[in-house]
N, CA, C and O atoms as a DFTB+ gen file, in Angstrom:
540 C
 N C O
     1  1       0.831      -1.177       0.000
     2  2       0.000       0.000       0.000
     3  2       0.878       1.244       0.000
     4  3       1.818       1.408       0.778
     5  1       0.421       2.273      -1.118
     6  2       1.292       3.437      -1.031
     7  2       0.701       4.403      -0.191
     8  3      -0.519       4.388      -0.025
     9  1       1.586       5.441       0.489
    10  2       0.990       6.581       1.127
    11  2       0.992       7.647       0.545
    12  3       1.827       7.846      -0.337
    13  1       0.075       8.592       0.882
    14  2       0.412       9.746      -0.163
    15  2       1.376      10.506       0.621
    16  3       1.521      11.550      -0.013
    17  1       2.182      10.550       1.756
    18  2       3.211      11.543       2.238
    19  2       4.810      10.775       2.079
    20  3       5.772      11.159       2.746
    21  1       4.870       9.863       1.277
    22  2       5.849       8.852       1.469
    23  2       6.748       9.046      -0.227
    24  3       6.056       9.315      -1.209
    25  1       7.834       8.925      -0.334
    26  2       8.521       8.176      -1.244
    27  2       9.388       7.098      -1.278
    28  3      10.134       7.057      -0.300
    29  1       9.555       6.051      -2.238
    30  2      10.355       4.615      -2.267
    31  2      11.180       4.830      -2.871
    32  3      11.047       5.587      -3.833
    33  1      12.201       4.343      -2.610
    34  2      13.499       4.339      -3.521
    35  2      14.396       3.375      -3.541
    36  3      14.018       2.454      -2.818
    37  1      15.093       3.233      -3.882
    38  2      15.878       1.902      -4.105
    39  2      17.821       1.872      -4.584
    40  3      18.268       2.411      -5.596
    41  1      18.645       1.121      -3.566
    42  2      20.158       2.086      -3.899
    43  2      20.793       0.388      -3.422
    44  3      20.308      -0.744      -3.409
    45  1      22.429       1.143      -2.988
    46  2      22.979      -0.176      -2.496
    47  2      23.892       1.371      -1.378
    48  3      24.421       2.437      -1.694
    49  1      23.652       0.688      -0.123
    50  2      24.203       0.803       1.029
    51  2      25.778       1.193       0.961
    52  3      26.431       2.117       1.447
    53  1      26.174      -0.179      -0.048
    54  2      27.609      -0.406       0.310
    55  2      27.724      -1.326      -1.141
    56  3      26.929      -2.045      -1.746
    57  1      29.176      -0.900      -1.367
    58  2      29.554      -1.736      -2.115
    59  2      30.724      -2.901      -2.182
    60  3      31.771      -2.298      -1.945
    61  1      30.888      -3.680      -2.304
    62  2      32.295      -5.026      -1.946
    63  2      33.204      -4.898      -2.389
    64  3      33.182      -4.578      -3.577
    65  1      34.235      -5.029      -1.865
    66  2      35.704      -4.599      -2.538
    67  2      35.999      -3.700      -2.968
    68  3      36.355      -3.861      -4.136
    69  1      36.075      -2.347      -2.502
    70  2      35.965      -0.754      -2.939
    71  2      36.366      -0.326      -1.588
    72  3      35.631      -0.444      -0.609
    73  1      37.839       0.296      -1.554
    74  2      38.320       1.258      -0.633
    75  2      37.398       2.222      -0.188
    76  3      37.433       3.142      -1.005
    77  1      36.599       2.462       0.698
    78  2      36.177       3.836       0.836
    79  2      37.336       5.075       1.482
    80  3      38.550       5.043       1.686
    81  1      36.336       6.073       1.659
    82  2      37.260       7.038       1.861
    83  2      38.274       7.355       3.207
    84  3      39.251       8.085       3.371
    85  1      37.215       6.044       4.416
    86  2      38.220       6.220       5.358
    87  2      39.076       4.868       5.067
    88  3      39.505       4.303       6.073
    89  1      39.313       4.403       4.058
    90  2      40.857       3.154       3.736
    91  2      39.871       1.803       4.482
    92  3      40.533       0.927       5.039
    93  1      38.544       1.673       4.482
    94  2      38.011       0.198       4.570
    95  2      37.578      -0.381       3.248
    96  3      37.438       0.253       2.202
    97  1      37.399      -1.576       3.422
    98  2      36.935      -2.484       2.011
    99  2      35.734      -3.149       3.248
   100  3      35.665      -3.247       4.473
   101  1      35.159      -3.393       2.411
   102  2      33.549      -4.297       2.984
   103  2      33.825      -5.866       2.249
   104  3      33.852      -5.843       1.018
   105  1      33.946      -6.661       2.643
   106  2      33.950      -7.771       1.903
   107  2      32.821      -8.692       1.643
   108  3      31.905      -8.331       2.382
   109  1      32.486      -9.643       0.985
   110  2      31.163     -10.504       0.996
   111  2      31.442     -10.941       2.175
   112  3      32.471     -11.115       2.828
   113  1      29.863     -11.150       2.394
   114  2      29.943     -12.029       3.585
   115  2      29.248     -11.483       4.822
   116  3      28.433     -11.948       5.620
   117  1      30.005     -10.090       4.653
   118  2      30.017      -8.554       6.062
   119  2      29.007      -8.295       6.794
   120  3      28.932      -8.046       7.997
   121  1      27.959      -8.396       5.711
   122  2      26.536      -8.294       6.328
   123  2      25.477      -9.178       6.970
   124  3      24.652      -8.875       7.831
   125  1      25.708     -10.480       6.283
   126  2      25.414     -12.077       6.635
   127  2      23.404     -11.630       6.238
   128  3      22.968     -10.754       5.491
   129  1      22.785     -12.446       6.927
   130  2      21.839     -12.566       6.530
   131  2      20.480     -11.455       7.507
   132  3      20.497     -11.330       8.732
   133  1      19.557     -10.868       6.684
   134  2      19.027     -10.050       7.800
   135  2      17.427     -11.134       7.914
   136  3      16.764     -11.785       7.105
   137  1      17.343     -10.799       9.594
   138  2      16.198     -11.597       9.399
   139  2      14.447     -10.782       8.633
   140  3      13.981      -9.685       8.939
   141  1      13.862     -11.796       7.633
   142  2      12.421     -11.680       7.422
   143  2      12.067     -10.320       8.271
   144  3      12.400      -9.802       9.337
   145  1      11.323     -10.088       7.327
   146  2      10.577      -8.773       7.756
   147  2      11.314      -7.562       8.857
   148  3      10.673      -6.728       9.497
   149  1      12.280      -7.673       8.864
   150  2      13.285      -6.652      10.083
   151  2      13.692      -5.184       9.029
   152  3      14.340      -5.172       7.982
   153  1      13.169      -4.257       9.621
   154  2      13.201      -3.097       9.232
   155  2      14.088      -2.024       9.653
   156  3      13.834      -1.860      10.846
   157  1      15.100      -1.113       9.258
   158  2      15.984      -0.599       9.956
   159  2      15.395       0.737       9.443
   160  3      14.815       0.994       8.388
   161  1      15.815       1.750      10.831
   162  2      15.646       3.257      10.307
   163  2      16.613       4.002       9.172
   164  3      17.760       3.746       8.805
   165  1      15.789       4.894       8.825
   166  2      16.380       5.723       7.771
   167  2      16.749       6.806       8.274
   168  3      15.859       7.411       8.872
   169  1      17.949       7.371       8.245
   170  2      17.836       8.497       9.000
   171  2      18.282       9.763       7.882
   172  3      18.220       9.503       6.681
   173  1      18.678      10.973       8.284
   174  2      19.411      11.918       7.327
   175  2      20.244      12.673       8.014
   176  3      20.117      13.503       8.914
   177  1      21.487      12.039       7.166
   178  2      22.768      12.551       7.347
   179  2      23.358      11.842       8.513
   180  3      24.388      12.300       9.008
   181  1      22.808      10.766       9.003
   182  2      23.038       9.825      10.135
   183  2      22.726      10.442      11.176
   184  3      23.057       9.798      12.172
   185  1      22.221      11.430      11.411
   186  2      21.465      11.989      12.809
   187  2      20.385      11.255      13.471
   188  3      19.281      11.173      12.934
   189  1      20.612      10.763      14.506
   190  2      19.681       9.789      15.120
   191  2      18.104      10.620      15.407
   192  3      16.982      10.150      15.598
   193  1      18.744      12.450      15.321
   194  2      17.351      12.950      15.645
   195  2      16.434      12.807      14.821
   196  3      15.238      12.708      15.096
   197  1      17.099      12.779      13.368
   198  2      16.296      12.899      11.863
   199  2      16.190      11.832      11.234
   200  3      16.722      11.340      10.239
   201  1      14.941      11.360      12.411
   202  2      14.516       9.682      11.770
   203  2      13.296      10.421      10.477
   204  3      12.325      11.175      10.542
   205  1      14.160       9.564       9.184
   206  2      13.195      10.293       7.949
   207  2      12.638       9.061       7.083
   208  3      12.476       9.069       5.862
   209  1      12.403       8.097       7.884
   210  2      11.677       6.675       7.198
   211  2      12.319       5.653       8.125
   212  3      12.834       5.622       9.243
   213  1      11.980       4.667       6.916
   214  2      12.592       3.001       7.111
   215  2      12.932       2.441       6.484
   216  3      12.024       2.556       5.660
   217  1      13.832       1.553       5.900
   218  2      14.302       0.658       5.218
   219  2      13.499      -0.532       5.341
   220  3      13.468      -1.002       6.478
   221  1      12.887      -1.093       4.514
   222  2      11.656      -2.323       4.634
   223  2      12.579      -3.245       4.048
   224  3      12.393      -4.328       4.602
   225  1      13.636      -3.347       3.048
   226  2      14.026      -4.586       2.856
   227  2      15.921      -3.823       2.543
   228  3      16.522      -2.859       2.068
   229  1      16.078      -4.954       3.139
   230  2      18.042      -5.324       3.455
   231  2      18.400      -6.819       3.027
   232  3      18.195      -7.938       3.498
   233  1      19.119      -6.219       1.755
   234  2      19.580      -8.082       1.400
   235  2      21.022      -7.937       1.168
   236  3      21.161      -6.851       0.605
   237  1      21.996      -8.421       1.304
   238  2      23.468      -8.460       0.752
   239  2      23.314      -9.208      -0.185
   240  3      22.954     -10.347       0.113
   241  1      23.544      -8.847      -1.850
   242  2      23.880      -9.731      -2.694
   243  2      25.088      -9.543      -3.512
   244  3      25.933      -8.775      -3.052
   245  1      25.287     -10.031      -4.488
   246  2      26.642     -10.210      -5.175
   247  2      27.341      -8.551      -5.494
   248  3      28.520      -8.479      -5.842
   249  1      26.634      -7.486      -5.362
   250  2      27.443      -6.308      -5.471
   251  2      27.630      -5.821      -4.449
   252  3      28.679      -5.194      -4.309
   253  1      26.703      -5.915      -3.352
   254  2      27.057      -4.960      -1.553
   255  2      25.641      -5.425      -1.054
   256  3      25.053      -6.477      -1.309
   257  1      25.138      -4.065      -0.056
   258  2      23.839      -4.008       0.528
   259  2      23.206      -3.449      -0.238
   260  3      23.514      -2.346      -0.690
   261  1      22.039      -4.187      -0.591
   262  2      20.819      -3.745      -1.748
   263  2      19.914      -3.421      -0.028
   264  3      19.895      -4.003       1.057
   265  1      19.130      -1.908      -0.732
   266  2      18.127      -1.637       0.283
   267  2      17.167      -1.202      -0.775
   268  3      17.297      -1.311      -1.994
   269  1      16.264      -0.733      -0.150
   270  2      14.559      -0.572      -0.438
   271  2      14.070       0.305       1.063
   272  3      14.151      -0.130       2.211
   273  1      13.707       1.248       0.751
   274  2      13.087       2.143       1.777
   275  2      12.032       3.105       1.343
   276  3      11.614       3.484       0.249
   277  1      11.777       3.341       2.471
   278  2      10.522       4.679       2.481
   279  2      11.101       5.673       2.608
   280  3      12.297       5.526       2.858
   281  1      10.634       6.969       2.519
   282  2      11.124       7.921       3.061
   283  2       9.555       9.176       2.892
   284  3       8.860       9.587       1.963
   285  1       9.635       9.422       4.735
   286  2       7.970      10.027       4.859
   287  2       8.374      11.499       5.324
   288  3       9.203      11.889       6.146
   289  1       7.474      12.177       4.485
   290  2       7.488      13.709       4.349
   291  2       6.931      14.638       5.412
   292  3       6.733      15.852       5.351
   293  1       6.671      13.550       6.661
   294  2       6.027      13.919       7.664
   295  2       6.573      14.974       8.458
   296  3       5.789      15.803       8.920
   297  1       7.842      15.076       8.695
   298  2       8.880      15.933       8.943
   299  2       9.523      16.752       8.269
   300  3       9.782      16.579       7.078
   301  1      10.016      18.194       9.238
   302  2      10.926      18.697       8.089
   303  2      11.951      18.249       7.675
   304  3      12.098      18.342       6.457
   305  1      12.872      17.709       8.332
   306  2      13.892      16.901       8.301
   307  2      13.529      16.121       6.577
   308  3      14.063      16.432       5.512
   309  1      12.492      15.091       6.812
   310  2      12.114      14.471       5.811
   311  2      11.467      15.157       4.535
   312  3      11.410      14.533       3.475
   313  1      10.923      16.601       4.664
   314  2      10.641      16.962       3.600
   315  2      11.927      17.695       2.612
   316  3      11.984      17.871       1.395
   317  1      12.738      17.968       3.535
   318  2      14.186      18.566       2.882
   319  2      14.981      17.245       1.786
   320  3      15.517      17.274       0.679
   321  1      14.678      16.110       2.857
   322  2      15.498      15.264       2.132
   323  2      14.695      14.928       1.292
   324  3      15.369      14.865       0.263
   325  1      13.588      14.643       1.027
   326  2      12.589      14.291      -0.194
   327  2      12.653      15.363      -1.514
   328  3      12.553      15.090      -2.710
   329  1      12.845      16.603      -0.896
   330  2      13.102      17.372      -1.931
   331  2      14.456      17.636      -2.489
   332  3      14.604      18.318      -3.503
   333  1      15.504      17.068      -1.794
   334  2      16.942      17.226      -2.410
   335  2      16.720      15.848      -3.286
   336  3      17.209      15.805      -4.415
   337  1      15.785      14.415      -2.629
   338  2      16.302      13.228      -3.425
   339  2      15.284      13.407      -4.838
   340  3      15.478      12.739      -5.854
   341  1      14.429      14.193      -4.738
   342  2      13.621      14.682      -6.009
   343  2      14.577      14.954      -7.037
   344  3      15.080      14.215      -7.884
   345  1      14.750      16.418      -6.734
   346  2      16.050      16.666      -7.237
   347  2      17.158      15.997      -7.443
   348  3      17.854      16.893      -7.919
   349  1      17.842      15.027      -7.423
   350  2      18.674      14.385      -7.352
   351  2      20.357      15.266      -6.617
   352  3      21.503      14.851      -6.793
   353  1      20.050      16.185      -6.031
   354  2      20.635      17.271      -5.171
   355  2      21.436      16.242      -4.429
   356  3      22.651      16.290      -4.619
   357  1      20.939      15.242      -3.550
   358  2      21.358      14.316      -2.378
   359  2      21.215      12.840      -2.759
   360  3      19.997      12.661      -2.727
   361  1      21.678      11.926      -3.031
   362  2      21.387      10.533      -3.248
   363  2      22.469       9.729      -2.519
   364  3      22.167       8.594      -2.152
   365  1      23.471      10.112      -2.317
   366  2      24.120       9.144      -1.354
   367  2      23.662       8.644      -0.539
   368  3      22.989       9.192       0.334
   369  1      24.022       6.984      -0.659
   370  2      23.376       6.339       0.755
   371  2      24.831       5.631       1.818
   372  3      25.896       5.168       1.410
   373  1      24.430       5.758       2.977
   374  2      25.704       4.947       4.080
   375  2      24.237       4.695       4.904
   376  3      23.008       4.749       4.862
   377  1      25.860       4.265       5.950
   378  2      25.131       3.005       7.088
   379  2      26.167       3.155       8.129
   380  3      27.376       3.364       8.039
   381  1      25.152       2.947       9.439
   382  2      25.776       3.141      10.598
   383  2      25.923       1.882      11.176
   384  3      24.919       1.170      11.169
   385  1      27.208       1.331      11.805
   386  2      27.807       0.272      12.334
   387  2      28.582      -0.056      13.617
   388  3      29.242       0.696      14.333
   389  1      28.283      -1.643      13.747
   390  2      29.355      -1.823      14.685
   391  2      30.000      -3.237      13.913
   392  3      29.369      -4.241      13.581
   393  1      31.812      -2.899      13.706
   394  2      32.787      -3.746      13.742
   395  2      32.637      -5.168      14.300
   396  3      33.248      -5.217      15.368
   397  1      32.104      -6.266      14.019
   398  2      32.306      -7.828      14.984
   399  2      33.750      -8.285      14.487
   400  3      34.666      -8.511      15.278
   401  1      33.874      -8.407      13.029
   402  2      35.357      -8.316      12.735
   403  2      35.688      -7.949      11.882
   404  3      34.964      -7.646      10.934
   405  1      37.706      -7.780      11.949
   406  2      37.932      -7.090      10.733
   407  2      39.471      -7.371      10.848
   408  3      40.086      -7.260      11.908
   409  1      39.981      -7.712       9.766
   410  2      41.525      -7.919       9.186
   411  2      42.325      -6.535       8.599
   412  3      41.936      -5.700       7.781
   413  1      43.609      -6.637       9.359
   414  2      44.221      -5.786       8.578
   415  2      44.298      -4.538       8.577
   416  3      43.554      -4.050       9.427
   417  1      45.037      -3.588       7.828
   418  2      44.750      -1.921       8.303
   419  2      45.474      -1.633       6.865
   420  3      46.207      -2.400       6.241
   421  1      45.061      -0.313       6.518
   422  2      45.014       0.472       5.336
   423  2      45.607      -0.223       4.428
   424  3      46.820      -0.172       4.222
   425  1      44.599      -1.112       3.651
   426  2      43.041      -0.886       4.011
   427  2      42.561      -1.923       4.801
   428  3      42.667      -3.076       4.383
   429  1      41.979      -1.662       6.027
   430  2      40.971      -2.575       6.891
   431  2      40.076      -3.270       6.182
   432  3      39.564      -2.617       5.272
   433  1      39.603      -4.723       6.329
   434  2      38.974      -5.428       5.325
   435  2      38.095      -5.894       6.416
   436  3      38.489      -6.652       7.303
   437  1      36.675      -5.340       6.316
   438  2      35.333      -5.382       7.219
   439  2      34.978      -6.673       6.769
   440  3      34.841      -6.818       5.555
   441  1      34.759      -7.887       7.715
   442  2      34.587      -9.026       7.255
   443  2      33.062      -9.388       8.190
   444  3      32.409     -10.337       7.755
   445  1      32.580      -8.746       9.283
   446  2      31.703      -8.798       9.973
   447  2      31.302      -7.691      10.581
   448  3      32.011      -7.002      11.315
   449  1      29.737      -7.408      10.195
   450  2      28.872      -6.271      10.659
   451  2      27.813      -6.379      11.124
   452  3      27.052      -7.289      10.794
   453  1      27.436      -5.219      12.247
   454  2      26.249      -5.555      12.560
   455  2      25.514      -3.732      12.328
   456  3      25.887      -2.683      12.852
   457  1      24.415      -3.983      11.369
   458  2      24.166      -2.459      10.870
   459  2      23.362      -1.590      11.589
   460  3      22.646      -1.355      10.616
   461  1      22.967      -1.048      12.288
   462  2      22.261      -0.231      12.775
   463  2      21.027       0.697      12.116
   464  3      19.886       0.716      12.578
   465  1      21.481       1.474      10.933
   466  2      20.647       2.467      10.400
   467  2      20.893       2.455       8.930
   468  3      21.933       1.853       8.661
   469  1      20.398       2.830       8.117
   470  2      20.971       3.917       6.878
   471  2      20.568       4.583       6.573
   472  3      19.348       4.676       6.438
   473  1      21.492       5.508       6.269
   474  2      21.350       7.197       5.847
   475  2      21.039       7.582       4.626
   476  3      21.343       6.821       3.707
   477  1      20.323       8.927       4.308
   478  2      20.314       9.234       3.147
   479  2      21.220       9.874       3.619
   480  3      21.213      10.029       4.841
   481  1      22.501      10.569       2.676
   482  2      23.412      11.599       2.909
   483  2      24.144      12.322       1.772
   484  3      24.118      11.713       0.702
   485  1      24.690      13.309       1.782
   486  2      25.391      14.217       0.657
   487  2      26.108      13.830       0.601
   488  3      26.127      13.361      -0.537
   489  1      27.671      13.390       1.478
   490  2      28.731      12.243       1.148
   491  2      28.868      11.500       1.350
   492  3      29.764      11.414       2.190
   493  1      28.160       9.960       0.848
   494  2      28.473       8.774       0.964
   495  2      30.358       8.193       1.332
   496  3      31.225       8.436       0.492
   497  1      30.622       7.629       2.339
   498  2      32.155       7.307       2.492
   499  2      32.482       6.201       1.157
   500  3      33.661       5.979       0.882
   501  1      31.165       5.407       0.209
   502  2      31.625       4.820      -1.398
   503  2      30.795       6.302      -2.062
   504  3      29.844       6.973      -1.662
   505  1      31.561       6.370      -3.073
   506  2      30.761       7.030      -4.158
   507  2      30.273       6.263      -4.912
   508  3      29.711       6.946      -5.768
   509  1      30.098       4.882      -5.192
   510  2      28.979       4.171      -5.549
   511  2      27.940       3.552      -5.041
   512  3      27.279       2.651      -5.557
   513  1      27.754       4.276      -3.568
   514  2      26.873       3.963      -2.600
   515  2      25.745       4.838      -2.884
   516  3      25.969       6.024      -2.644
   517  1      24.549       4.544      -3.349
   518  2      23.680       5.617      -3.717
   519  2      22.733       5.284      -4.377
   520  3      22.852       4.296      -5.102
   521  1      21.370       6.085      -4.323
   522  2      19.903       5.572      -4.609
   523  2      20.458       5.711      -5.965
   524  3      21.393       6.384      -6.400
   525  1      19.537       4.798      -6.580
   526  2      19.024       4.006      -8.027
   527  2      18.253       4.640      -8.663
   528  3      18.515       5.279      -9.682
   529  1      17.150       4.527      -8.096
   530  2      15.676       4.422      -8.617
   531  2      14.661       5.588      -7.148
   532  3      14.704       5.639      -5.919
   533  1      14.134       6.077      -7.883
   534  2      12.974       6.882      -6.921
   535  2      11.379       7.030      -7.287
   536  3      11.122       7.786      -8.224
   537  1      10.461       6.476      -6.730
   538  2       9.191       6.448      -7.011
   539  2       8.568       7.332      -6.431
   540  3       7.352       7.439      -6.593
């Protein structure tokens, strides 16, 4: 069911084997499996205040984290970012984490994660981290 204060969009989180900008690589594997129906917040710009949706589906497949989210205009917070991702002004997407493990140093090779959130944001730490598609 669509809402009328809502937009969907569709990106990848993260991508595999790609230095980001602070010298990590994400490797397969990193994300492991999310359970059925588990929904993570969306936030903007990773501010825990500027909850601006949800992420309804999280899958790791053969390129990184494929997501699928909402994003509700209910807020200002959320109407700014709806109107930059209109615009295509803002499309970077990240994700907030905690380390379970990781090999190595520059570049650190993230072999286990546990994700917390994802962001819409202006600088993604991949620059091929970033919405797709917008409905």
């Amino acid at each position: 069911m669509e809402y009328p204060n809502t937009i969907r969009f569709a990106g990848y989180a993260a991508i595999f084997d790609r230095i980001d900008k602070g010298g990590d690589i994400i490797r397969p594997g990193a994300f492991g499996d999310f359970p059925e129906g588990k929904s993570l917040p969306l936030l903007w710009q990773h501010d825990p205040r500027h909850q601006i949706g949800r992420v309804d589906f999280v899958r790791e497949d053969r390129r990184g984290l494929r997501v699928i989210g909402t994003l509700s205009t209910a807020t200002r917070a959320g109407r700014e970012a709806a109107a930059m991702l209109s615009r295509a002004a803002v499309k970077g997407l990240s994700f907030g984490y905690r380390v379970k493990r990781a090999a190595g140093e520059k570049p650190r090779e993230l072999l286990d994660l546990d994700v917390a959130e994802i962001s819409l944001v202006t600088f993604p730490m991949q620059a091929l981290a970033c919405v797709h598609l917008v409905q």
